[in-house]
KEKOL-577098 format. One record per residue (C-alpha): residue in one letter; x, y, z. Coordinates in steps of 0.001 Angstrom, whole numbers, padded with zeros to 6 digits, always signed. Layout:
aXYZ
...
***
This chain:
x+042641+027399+013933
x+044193+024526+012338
x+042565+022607+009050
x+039486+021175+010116
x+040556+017262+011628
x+038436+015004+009615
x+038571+016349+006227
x+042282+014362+005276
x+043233+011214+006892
x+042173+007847+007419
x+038608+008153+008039
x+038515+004254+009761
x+040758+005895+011932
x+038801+008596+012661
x+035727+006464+013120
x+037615+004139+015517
x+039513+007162+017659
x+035862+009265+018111
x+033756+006437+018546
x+036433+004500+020783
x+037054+007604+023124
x+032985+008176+023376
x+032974+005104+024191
x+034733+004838+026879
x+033058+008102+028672
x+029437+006614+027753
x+030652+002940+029725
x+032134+005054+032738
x+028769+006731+032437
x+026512+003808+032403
x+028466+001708+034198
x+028437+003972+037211
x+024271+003814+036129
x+024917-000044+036342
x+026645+000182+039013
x+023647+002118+041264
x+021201-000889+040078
x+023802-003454+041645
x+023433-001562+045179
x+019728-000951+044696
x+019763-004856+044377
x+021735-005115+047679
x+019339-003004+049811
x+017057-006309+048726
x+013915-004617+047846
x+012365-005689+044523
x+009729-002102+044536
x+013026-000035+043795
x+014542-001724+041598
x+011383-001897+039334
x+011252+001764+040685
x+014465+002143+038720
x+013083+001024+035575
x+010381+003366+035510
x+012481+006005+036292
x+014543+005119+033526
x+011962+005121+030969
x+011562+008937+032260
x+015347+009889+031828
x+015433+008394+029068
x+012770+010894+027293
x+014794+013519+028867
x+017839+012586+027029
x+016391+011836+024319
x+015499+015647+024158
x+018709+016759+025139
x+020391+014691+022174
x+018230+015728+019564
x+019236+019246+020567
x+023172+018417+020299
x+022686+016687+016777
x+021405+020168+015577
x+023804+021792+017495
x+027057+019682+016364
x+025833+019281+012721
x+025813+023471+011707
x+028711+023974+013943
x+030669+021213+012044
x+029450+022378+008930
x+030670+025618+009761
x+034346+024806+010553
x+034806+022497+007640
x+034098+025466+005210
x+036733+027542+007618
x+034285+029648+009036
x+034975+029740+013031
x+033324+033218+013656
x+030108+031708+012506
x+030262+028604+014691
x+031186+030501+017897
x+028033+032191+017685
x+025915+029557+016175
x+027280+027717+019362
x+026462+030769+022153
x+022934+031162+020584
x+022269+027304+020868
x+023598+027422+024527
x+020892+029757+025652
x+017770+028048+023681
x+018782+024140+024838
x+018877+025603+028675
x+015697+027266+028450
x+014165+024592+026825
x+015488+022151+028970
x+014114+023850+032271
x+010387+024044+030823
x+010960+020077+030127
x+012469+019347+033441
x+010029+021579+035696
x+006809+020186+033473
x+008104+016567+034827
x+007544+016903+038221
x+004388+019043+037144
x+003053+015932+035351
x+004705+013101+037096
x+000953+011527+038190
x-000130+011090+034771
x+003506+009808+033874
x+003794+007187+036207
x+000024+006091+035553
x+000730+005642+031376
x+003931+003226+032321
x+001995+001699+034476
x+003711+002370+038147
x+001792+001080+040629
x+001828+001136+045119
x+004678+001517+046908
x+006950+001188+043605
x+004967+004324+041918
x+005774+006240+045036
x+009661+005591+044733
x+009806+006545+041283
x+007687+010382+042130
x+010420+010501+044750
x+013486+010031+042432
x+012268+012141+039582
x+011064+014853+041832
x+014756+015228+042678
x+016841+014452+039747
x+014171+015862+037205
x+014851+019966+037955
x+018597+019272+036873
x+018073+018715+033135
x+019216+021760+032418
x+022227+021099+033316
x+022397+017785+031526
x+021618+019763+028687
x+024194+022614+029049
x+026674+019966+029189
x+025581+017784+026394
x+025664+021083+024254
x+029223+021411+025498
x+030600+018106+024366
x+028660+017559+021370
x+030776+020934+020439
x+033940+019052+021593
x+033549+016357+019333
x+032927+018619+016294
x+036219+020220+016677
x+037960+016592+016396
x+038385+016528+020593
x+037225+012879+021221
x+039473+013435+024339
x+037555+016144+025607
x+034349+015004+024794
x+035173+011486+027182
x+036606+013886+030104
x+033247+015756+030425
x+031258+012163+030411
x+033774+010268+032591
x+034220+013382+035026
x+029907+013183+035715
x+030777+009415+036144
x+033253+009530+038707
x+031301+011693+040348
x+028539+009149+040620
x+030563+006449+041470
x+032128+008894+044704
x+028802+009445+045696
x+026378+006620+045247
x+027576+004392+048116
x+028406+007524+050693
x+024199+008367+049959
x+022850+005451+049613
x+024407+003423+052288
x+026557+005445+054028
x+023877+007949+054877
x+021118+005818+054437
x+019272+007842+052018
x+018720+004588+049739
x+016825+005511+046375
x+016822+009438+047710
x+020728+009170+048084
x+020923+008014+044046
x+018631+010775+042575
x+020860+013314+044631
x+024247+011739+043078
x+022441+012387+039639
x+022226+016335+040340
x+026183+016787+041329
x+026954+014439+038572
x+025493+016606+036052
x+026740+019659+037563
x+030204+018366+037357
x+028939+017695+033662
x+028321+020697+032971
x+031625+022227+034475
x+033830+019980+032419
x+032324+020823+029177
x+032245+024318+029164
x+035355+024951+030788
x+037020+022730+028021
x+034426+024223+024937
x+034885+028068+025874
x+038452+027750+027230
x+040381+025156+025488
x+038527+025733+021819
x+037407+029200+022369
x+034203+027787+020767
x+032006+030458+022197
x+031513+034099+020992
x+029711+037038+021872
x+025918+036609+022061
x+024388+038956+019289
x+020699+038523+020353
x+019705+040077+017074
x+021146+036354+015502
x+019802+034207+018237
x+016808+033718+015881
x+018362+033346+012527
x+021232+030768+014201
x+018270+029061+016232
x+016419+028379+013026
x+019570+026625+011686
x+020180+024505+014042
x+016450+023579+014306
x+016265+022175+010727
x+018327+019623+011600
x+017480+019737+015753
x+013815+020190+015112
x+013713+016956+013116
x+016574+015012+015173
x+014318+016028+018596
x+011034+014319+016962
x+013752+011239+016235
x+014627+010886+019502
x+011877+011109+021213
x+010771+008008+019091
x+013271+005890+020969
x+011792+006371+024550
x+008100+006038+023143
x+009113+002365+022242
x+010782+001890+025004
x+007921+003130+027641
x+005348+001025+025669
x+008128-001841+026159
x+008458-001202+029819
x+004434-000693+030455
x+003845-003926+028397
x+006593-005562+031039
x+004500-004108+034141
x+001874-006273+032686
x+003575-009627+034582
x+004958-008279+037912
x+007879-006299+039558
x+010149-009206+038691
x+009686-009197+035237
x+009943-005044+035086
x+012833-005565+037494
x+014558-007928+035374
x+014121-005269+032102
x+015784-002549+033909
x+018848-004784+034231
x+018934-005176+031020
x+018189-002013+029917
x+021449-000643+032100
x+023721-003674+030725
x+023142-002480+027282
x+024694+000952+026928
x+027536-000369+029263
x+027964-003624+026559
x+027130-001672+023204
x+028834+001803+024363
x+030902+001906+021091
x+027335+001614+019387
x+025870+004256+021141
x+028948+006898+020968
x+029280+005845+017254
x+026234+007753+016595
x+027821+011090+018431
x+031078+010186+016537
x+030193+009615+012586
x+028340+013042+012561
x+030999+015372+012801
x+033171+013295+010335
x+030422+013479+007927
x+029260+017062+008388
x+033555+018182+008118
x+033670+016602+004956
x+030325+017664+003730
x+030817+021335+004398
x+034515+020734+002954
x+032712+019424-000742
x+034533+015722+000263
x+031702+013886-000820
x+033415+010495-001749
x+034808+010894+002045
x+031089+011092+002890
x+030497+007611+001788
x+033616+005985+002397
x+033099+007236+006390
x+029150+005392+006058
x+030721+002195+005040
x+033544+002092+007285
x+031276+002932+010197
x+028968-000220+009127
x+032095-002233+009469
x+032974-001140+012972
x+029554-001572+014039
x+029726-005559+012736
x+033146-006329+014663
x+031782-003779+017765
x+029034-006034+017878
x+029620-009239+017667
x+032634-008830+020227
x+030362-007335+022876
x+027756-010500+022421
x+030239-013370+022332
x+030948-012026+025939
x+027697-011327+027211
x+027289-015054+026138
x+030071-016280+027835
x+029351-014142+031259
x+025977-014147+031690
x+026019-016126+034584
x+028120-013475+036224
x+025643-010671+035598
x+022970-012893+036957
x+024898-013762+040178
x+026052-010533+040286
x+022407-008490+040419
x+020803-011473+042415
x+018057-012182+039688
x+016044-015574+039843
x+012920-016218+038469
x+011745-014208+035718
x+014650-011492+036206
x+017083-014014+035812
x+015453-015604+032504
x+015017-012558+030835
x+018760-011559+031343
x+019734-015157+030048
x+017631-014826+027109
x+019261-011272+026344
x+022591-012560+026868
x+022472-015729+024696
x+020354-014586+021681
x+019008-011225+021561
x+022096-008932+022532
x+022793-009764+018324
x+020031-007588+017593
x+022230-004569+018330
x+023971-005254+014954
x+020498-004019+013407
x+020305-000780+016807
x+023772-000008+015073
x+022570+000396+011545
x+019428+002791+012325
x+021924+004809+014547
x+024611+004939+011641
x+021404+005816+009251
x+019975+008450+011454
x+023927+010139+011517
x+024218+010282+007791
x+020600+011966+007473
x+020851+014202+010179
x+024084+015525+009046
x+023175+015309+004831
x+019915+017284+005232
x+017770+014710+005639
x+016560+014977+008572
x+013280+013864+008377
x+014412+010365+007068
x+015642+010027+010683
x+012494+010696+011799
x+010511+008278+009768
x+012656+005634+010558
x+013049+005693+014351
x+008964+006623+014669
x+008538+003599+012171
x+010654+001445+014487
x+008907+002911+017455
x+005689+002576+016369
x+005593-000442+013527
x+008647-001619+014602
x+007447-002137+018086
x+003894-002176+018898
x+002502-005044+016755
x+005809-007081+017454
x+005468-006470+021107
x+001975-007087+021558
x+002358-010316+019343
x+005271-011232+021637
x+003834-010602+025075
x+001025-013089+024555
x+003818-015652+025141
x+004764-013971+028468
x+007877-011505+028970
x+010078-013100+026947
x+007976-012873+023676
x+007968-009120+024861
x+011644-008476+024309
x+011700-010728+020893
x+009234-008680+019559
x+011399-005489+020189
x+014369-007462+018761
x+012339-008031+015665
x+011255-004581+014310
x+015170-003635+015373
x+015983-005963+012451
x+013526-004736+009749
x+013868-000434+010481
x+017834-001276+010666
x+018229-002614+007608
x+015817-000086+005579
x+017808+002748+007216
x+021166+001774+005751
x+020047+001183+002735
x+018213+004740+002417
x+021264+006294+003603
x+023746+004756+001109
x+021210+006351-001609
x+021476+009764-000552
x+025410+009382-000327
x+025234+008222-003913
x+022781+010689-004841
x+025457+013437-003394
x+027050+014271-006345
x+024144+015068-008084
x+022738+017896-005889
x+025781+020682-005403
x+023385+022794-003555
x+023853+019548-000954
x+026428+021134+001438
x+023760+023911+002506
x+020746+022072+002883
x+019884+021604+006708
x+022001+024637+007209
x+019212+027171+005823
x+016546+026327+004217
x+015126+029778+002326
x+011494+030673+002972
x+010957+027917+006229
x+009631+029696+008742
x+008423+026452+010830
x+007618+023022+011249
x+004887+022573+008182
x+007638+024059+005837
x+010201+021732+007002
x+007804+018793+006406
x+006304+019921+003380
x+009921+020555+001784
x+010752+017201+003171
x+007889+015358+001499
x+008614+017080-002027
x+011931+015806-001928
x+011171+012427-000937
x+009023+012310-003447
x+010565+013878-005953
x+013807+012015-005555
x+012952+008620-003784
x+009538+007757-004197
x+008601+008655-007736
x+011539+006382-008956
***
């Protein structure tokens, strides 16, 4: 194999090429999710499209699983060809394959399982309640395969293919987009006809990926199942950690979306819009947090540490120009989205509101996600999950519940506002530990193995010495 990508080179231009190229796979994905609210919205039945939201909140736990899974998963493997070692990373790779499916089926299955006491915590209610059981009972069953393919691109990207890594998104997308209108409208199978779309899509997913990571790379070796264990417990230092992150993100968010439910369909309608105009708006945001890992773990397990912290600051620069590009024109055409989805009332105002003044807060969205990269792949891994519980939790609750006494609007400046506070503290954590880099040589292997864990209370307790020993106490 040729000398690992990101280790020489302009590292803007790395930054810019991976997050660019994710980028444009994550807005063929969620556009194609955008584009299934706009034909919801022309079937002219407010129940589904609030249907939609609640189903989102769902997915979006789900993927939020599946991602933590990938960060574990694409930080050892990257490790692992920056110091040259490809033998190790093919089975690293295999052994991860067979753990995120299997724990992905127990999570999908368990969905449809619980889906009554789901629905009832985000506050689903009649006829829209019903329509959300009846998408997830479909499209739940299939993580798995989300999973699978997630596992497969996430291994793209830390081999340098950005490429790749967009095929296997935009391939699920096109998918979609084939599908959505022949199901929901052609064969009149309405909200049925979109949960079906989301099974092939994800199949095609999964097809992509591995044809590209096993065939193309070669990134997958025997399975030894005498290392599944060992190579497991690698990846889980940083997975384990990055999972509990994740799952942060969705937490917020459902106790967003059941605090919405609070003041009608219209105003839980009008949320989902937003919440699908986002990723397609702030893609290069949301793939740059895929995209700085690898760079960072390359040139970590290469001993590049001034690379390390030259790739955080250029990444903080993209986010600031990705940023404010994507909100001057959700400014300037948010009277297109409005037409567009045929929101008045409350839908309409809250989409306004988001368009005008809030969609900024993404600058602070960026920082946590650039934060949460440099942890994640540095072995700190459970600085990402302090700071996206805190945001979830501090970050959100008090600010929401503040907010929604002045009606749905205060609801979504109240999320804006703990954005702003965990962003900032994340970035400026991170940029310690890259300073602190130089001083710890052991640095490249921790997160890789960490001798004598056998679990989660090691993890933590080894976590909370450090902080403590090298954050706190000073």
């Amino acid at each position: 194999m040729d000398q690992p990508r990101f280790i020489t080179g302009s590292l803007m231009r790395h930054v810019v090429t991976m997050a660019g190229l994710g980028a444009i796979g994550l807005v063929a994905v969620f556009g194609v999710d955008l584009l299934n609210l706009f034909y919801i919205s022309l079937l002219g039945e407010r129940p589904i499209a609030a249907a939609v939201g609640f189903c989102g909140a769902v997915n979006f736990f789900q993927a939020s699983l599946a991602i933590g899974m990938t960060i574990g998963v694409g930080a050892v493997v990257s490790r692992e060809i920056g110091a040259g070692d490809m033998a190790d990373a093919r089975r690293v790779a295999s052994s991860s394959l067979i753990v995120m499916v299997a724990i992905a089926a127990v999570v999908g299955f368990g969905t449809v399982a619980a889906l009554g006491p789901i629905l009832d915590a985000l506050g689903a209610r009649g006829e829209t309640r019903q329509l959300a059981a009846q998408f997830l009972t479909i499209s739940a069953p299939s993580m798995p395969l989300l999973a699978a393919g997630m596992c497969g691109s996430a291994l793209l990207r830390s081999v340098g293919d950005a490429r790749g890594a967009m095929s296997v998104t935009l391939g699920g997308a096109v998918a979609t987009a084939a599908l959505d209108p022949l199901l929901i409208f052609g064969l009149h199978l309405r909200l049925e006809g979109a949960a079906i779309s989301v099974v092939v899509s994800r199949t095609v997913l999964t097809a992509i990926a591995w044809r590209l990571a096993a065939g193309k790379h070669d990134l997958l070796g025997r399975t030894d199942l005498r290392a599944i264990g060992p190579d497991v417990r690698q990846v889980l230092t940083v997975a384990g950690p990055a999972i509990l992150t994740n799952l942060a993100t969705p937490v917020g968010a459902a106790y967003v979306t059941r605090s919405m439910a609070a003041f009608g369909t219209a105003a839980v309608a009008g949320s989902a819009m937003i919440d699908r105009l986002t990723p397609v708006a702030f893609a290069t945001i949301y793939a740059l947090s895929g995209a700085v890992g690898p760079i960072i773990a390359q040139n970590l397990g290469a001993g590049r540490l001034e690379r390390v912290r030259e790739a955080l600051r250029d990444s903080l620069v993209f986010i600031l120009v990705a940023v404010g590009g994507a909100w001057l024109l959700l400014a300037l055409g948010q009277g297109l989205v409005v037409r567009a989805f045929s929101a008045s009332g409350q839908s309409a105002m809250l989409v306004r509101l988001f368009c005008s003044y809030l969609a900024g807060s993404f600058l602070f969205t960026g920082m946590l996600y650039v934060g949460n990269a440099a942890f994640n792949n540095l072995g700190r891994p459970l600085f990402s999950t302090a700071f996206n519980w805190g945001r979830a939790t501090l970050g959100t609750i008090p600010f929401v519940t503040v907010g929604a006494a002045y009606g749905p609007a205060g609801v979504l400046v109240g999320q804006a506002a703990g954005s702003l506070v965990f962003g900032i503290a994340a970035v400026l954590v991170a940029f310690r530990v890259t300073h602190r880099l130089g001083a710890e040589p052991h640095v490249a292997d921790m997160g890789v193995a960490i001798p004598g864990s056998s679990g989660g209370a090691a993890l933590a307790t080894l976590g909370l010495r450090w902080m403590y020993a090298h954050w706190w106490r000073r």
